[in-house]
N, C-alpha and C positions, 0 to 999 in steps of 0.2 A: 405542338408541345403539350404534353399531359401534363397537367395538375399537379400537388402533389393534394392529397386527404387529409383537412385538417385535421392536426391532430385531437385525437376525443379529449373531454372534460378531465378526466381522472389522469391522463399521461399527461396534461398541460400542468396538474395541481405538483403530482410526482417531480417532475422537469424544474418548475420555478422551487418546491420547495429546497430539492437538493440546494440548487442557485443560493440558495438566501441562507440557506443553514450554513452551505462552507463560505460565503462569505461575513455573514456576522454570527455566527456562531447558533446554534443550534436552542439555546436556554433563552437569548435575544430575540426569535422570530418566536410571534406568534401565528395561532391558524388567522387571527385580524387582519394582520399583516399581509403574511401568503392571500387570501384572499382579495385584500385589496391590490397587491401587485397583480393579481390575474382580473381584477375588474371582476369579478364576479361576488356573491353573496356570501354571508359565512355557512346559511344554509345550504348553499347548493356544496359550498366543501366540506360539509356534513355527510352532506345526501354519499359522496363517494369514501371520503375518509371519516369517520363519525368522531376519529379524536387523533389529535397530534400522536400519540405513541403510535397509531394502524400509519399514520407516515411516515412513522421512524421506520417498524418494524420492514415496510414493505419497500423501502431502498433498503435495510440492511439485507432483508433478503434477493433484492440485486447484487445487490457485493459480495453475499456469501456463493452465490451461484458463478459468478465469474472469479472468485477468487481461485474456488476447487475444481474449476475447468484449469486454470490457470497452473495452479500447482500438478495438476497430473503432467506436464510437459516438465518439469524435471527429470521425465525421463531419459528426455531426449540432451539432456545438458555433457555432452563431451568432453569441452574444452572450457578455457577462460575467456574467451568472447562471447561462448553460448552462455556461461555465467551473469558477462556483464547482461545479455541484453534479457536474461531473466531476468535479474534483478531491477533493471530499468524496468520493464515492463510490469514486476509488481509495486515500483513504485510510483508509475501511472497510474494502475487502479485504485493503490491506496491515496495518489491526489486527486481521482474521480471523485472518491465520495471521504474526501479530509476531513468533516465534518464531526466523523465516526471518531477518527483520533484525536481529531483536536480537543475536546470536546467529551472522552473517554471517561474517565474517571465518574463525570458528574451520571452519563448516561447508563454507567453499569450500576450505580446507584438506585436509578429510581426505573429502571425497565426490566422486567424482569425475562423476556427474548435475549436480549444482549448480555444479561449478564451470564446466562446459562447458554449461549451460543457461543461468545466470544469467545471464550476459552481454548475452547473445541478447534477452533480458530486458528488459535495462535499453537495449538497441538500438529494441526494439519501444514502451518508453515515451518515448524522446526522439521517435522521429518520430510515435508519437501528440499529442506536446504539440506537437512544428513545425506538424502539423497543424492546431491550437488556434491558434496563433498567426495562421495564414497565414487559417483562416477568420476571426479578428475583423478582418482587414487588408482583408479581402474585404469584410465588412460594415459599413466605415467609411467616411465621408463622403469623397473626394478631399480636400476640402478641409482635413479632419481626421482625415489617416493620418496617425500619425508612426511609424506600422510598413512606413511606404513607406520605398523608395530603403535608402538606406546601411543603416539600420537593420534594414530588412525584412533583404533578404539577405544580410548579414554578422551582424546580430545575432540574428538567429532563432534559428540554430543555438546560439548560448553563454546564450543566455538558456532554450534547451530544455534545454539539460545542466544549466544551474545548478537547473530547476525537478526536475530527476530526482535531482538530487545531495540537494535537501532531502526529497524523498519516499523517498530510498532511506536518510538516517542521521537523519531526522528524529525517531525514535521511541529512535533511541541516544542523540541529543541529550537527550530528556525522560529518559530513565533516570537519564543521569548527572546530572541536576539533581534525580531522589529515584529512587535506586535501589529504596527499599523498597516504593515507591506507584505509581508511572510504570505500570508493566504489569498493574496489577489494574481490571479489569471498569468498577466503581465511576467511575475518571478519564478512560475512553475519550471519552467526548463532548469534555471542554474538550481534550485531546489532538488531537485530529482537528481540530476546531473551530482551535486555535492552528496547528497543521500547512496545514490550508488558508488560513489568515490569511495566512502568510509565504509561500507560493507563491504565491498572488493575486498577492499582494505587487512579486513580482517583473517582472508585467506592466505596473502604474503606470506606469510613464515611459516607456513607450514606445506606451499609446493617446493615440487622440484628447480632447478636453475633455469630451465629452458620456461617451462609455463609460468615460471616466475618474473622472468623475463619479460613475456609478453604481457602479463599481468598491469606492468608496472608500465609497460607503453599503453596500454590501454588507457590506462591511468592519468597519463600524462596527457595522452591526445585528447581526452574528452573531460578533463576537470577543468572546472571553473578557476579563473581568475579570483573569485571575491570567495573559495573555498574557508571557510573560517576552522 
């Protein structure tokens, strides 16, 4: 049986910090901290990260990298089950690194990567979900588009912001209804699960009967119990 390679210093600092940011929160961990969960010196987390923002900066450039890998597959979204499991999907990477949202407001404040990257961001998720939208419009019956006409191109757009508005404070939403539990490990599934419920959500009125239909079984078959 091989080994596997420990992992090196600076992917062990990366790994634990994520850890401790999404779980107490990002302004709460210091580099003393991080440090002392890894046993090692504040020196030597010097030596690789020389200060708490090159740790911010270099997970958020994890998450911007798999974000826009992530969004370029809206191209391939046909239907409302390729729907749900895109939107699950980014709303597993945005509980990879929750930290980012939780945590928002104060970081775009004082970083100046995040404040001038995020945006761009949240540019590239609206027109990944126009995209979502304009292909179920594409795969809909003429006779049962009601993502034609007015609604297609007038609504497209405010129903793709309203779905990025809930993917971007959705998980701030869950906190403040239990701060203590919301962001530990254990509640990720009903969390995402409820998170993708209410963006589906927002596509309902405006398909046709048939993939509305299924929408709504979708819906049904994989929402949570304790949906608030």
């Amino acid at each position: 049986m091989t080994r596997k390679a420990p992992r090196r210093t600076a992917e062990r600092i990366l790994v634990t910090s994520l850890e401790l940011f999404n779980r107490f929160g990002e302004p709460n961990v210091s580099t003393t901290m991080i440090s002392a969960e890894l046993n090692i010196s504040p020196g030597n987390l010097y030596y690789h990260y020389p200060s708490k923002d090159e740790l911010i900066n270099t997970l958020f450039g994890l998450y911007e990298g798999a974000l826009v890998e992530l969004l370029a597959a809206s191209d391939d979204v046909r239907d409302v089950e390729d729907a749900w499991f895109f939107l699950h999907s980014l709303f597993e990477l945005i509980w990879q690194y929750r930290f980012l949202y939780r945590d928002l407001n104060h970081l775009l404040s004082r970083n100046r990567r995040l404040e001038t990257h995020f945006p761009a961001l949240l540019m590239r998720k609206k027109g990944a979900l126009r995209v979502v939208l304009d292909n179920l419009r594409a795969e809909a019956a003429p006779s049962d588009d009601a993502l034609a006409g007015t609604a297609g191109e007038r609504g497209h757009d405010a129903v793709a912001a309203n779905m990025v508005v809930l993917l971007t404070y959705w998980l701030s939403y869950e906190y403040v209804l239990s701060p203590r539990s919301a962001m530990e490990p254990e509640n990720a599934q009903d969390a995402l699960l409820r998170g993708a419920y209410h963006v589906l959500g927002l596509l309902a009125p405006y398909l046709g009967d048939e993939p509305r239909a299924h929408l709504l079984a979708l819906i049904e078959a994989y929402q949570s119990p304790a949906t608030p």
